[in-house]
C-alpha positions in Angstrom: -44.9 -77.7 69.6 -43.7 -74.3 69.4 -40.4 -75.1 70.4 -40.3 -77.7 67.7 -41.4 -74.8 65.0 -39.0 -72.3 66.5 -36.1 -74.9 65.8 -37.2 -75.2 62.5 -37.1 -71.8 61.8 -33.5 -71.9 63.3 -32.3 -74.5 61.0 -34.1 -72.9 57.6 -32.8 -69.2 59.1 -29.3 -70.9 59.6 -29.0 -72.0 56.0 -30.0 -68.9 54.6 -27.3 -67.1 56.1 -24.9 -69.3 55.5 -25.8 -68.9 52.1 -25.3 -64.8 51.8 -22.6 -65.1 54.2 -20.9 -67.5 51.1 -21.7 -64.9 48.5 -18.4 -63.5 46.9 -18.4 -59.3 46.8 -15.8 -56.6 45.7 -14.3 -54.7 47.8 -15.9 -51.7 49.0 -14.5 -47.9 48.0 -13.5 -46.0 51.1 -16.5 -43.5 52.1 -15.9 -40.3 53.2 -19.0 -39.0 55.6 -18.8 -36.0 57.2 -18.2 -37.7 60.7 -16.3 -40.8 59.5 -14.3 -42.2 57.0 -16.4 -46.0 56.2 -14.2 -49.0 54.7 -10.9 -47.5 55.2 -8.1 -49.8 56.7 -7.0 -50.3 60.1 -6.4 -53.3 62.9 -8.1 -55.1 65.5 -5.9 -53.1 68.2 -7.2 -50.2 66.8 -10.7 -51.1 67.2 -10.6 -51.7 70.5 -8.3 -49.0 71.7 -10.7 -46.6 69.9 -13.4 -48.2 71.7 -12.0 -47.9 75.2 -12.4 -44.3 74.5 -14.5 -41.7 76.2 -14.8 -39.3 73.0 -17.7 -40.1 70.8 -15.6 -39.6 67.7 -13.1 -41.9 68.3 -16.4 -44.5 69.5 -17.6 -43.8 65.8 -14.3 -44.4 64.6 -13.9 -47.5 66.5 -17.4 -48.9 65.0 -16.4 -48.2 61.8 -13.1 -50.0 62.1 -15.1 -52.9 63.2 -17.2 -52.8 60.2 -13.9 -52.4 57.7 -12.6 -55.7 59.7 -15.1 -58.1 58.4 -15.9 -56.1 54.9 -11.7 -56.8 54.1 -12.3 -60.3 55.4 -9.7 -59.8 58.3 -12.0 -61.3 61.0 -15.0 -63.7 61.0 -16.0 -64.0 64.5 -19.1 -63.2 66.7 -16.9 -61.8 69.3 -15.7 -58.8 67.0 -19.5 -58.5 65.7 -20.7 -58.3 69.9 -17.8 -55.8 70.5 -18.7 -53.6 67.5 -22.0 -53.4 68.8 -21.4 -52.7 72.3 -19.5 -49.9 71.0 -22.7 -48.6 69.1 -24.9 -49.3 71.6 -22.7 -47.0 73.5 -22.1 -44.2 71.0 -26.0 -44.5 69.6 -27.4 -43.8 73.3 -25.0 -40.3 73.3 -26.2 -39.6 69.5 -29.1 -41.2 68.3 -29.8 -39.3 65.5 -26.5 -40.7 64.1 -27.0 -42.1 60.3 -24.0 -43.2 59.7 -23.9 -44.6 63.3 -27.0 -46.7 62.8 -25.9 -47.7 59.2 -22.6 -49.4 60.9 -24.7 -50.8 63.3 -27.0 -52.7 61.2 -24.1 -53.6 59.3 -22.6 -55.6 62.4 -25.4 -56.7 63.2 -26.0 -58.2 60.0 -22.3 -59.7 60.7 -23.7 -61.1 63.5 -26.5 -62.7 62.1 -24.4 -64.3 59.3 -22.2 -66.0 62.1 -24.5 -66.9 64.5 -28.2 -68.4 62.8 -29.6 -69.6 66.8 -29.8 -65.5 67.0 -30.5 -64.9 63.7 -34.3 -65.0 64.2 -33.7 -62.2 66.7 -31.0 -60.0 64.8 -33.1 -59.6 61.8 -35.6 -57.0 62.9 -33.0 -54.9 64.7 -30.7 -54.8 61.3 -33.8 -53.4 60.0 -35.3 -51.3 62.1 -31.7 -49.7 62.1 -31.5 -49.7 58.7 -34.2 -48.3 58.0 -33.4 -45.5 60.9 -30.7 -44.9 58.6 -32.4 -44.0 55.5 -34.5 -41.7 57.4 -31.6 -39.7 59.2 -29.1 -40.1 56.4 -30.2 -41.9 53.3 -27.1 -40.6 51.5 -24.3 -42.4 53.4 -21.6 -45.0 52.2 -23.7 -44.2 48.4 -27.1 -44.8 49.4 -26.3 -47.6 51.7 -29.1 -48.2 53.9 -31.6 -48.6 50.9 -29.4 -51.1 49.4 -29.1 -52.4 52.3 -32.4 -52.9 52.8 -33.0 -53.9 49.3 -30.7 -57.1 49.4 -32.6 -57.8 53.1 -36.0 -57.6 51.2 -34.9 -59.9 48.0 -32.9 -62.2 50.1 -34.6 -63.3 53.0 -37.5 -65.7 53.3 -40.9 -63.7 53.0 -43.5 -63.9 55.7 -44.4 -65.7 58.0 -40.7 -66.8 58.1 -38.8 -63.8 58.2 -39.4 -59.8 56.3 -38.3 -61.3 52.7 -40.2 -59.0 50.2 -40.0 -58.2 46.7 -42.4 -54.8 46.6 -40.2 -53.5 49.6 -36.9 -54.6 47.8 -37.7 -52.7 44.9 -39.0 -50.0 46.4 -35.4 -49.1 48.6 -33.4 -50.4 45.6 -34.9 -47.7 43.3 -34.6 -44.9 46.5 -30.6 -46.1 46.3 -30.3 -45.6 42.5 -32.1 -41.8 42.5 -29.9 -41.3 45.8 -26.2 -42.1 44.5 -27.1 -43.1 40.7 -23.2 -43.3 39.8 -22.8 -46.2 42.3 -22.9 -49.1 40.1 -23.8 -51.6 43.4 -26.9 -49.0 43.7 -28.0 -50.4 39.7 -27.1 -54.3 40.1 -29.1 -54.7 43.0 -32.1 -52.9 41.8 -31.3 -55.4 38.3 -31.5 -58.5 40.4 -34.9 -56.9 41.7 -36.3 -56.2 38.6 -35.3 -59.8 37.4 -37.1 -61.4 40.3 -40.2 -59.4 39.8 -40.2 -60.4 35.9 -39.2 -57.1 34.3 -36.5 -58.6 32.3 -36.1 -55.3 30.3 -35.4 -52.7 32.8 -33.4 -55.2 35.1 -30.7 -55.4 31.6 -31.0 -51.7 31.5 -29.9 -51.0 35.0 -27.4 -54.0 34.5 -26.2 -52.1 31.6 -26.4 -49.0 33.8 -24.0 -50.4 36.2 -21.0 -52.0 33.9 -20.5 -48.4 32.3 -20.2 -46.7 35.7 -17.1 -45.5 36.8 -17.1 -47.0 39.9 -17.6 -50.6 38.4 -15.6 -53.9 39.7 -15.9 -56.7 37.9 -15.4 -58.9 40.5 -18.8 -58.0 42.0 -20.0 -59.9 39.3 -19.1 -63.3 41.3 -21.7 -62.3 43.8 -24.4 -65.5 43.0 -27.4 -62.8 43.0 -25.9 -60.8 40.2 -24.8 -64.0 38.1 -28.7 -64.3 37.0 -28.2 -61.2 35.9 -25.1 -62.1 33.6 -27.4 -65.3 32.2 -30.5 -62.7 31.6 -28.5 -59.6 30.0 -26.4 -61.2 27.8 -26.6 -58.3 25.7 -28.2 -55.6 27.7 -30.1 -53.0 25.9 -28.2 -49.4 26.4 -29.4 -47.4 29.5 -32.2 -44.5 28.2 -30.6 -41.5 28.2 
């Protein structure tokens, strides 16, 4: 019986994946942390050379490569998600009060977990356990990644029992992200979309609002399916309080 329930799980776990993993996103600005550069462009060769190495720079660098690899859309396979990690696993051991270096964990993880739902039930809690590792050694990396990070974990997965889906928590790293890096305009759709699901119509247009007049702004972000409800809802957003 509990096998039976565990495939279940698999199968509903699969889907929901699939279906982030399906979700169009803009391009990511290149991230300049004091240790690494995050989104910046490089090659699978370069990844992997990196990793071979025995300084823990060029290990960051490596994991970070990895991470660019899949945010560009140059690879899609588990086997570059499993390498990245080995790599943090490695580097993480040497510094594990890393930020940045758990952020880009979690983020392959994640990968990971997109690709491959039979592990997906297990990935889960490590991306946020990482995650949230991440806010609490370095909540300003990559513009207040690891809330919003967090954030879309919370509003996207299935609640409980299934998985950690939850709207309170969402909110709560979604607003963290926004008073962390509140020019980020990713920071301010994300905490919209939150906002939206939890009702508050008005201050999910506001942040909506917020994030089209930011500087940092793509409109192709806009394709993501999460944010669409937001386009629907805030037709005509009321202006951001000032």
């Amino acid at each position: 019986m509990k096998l039976s329930f565990r495939l279940i799980l698999i199968v509903f776990f699969g889907l929901f994946l699939s279906s982030c993993a399906a979700q169009t996103t803009a391009p990511m600005p290149v991230y300049k942390d004091k240790e690494v550069s995050l989104w910046k462009s490089c090659t699978i060769k370069d990844a992997e050379s990196l990793g071979a190495s025995a300084k823990d720079a060029d290990l960051l660098e490596s994991i970070s490569c990895y991470a660019s690899l899949f945010e560009s859309g140059t690879v899609d396979k588990t086997k570059y998600a499993e390498a990245g990690q080995k790599v943090a696993k490695a580097y993480l051991t040497k510094n594990p009060k890393s930020g940045v270096g758990h952020y880009l964990y979690a983020y392959l993880v994640g990968k990971h977990a997109e690709l491959s739902p039979l592990s997906g039930l297990d990935l889960v809690p490590v991306l946020e356990q990482e995650a949230l590792l991440a806010v609490k050694l370095s909540p300003e990396v990559d513009f207040a990644g690891p809330d919003r990070m967090l954030g879309e974990l919370y509003l996207d997965a299935p609640g409980a029992p299934l998985s950690v889906g939850s709207l309170s928590k969402s909110l709560k790293h979604f607003e963290a992200a926004v008073k962390v890096a509140p020019d980020f305009y990713l920071n301010h759709l994300g905490y919209g979309a939150a906002l939206l699901e939890d009702d508050d119509k008005k201050n999910a247009c506001i942040q909506f609002s917020t994030a089209l007049k930011s500087k940092s702004f793509n409109n192709k972000s806009l394709e993501n399916d999460t944010y669409k409800k937001l386009i629907g809802a805030c037709q005509k957003a009321p202006a951001p309080k000032k």
